[in-house]
N, C-alpha and C positions, 0 to 999 in steps of 0.2 A: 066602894069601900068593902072590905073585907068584913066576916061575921065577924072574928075576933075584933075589930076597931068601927065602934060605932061612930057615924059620922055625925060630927059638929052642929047642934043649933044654931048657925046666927042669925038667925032669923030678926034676932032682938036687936043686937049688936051692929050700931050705927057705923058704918064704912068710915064715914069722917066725925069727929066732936070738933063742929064748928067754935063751938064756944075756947076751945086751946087756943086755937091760930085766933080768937079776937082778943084772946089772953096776952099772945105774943104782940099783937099790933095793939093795942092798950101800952106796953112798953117801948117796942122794939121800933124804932125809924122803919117806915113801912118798906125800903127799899131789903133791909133784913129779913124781914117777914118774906117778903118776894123770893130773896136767897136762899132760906128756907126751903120753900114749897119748890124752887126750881129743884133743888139738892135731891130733893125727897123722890122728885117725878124723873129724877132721872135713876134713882134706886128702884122704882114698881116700872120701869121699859127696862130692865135687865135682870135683876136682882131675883126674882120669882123664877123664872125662866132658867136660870143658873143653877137654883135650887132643884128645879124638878130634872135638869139634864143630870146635876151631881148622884141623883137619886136612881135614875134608870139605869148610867153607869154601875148601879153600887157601889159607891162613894159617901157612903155614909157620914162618914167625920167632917168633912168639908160639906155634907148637906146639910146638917146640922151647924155647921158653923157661919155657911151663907144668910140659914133662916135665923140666926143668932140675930146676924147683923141689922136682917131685914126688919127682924121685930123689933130693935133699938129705932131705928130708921122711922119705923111707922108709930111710933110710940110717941117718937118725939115730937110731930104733927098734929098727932088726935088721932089714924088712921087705927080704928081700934080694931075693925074685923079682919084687914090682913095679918095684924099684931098675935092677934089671938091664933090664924091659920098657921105665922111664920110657927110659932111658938107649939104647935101640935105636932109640926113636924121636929121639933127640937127635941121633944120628949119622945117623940114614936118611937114603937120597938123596931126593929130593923126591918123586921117581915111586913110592918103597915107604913114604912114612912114613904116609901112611893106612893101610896094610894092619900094620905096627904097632901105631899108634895103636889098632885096631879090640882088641885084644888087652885093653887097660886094663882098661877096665870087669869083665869078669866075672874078670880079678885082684885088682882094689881086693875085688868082694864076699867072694873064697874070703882073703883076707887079714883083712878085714874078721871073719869069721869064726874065725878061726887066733887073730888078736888078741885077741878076747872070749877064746876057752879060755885064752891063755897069763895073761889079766890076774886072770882068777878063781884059776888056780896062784898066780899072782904072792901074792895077799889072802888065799889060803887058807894060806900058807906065811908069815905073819905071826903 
């Protein structure tokens, strides 16, 4: 990160809110819920990765407009710490939103990750 762009605590900030996806399978036929999280998981194996290529290109408006989507994407899961990563990069000034961007990728994998556990919970609690 650059002096002028302090980097991100997430320290706090849970990768996934399991309690949403038990939100959505409380309603949703659990095959939707499944549809769901496949949708999602196929957004954090491209979607991050897109962003930071848009970004090193200098592509600013479409990197911005990638982590838009991403952060809708991850929002709509529970996925609150990439949420928060996409969305830092949406607002960065042009001169830090690489040094952002740079952050995605090994968030998409530890969320990626996060997600398999919680989705096994999820099936095992069926």
């Amino acid at each position: 990160m650059s002096a002028a762009t302090p980097a991100l605590d997430l320290s706090a900030v849970p990768l996934i809110d399991p309690s949403q996806l038990r939100d959505f399978a409380d309603f949703l036929p659990g095959a939707q819920v499944v549809q769901l999280i496949r949708t999602f998981t196929k957004e954090l194996e491209t979607r991050p990765s897109m962003v930071l290529h848009l970004a090193r290109q200098g592509d600013h408006a479409n990197a911005r407009a990638a982590a838009h989507f991403l952060k809708g994407a991850a929002l709509s899961v529970g996925a609150r710490r990439i949420a928060l990563l996409a969305d830092s990069v949406e607002r960065a000034a042009d001169s830090s939103l690489l040094d952002h961007a740079q952050e995605l990728p090994d968030c998409a994998i530890d969320t990626l990750g996060e997600l398999e556990l919680v989705q096994r919970t999820l099936q095992a609690a069926r």
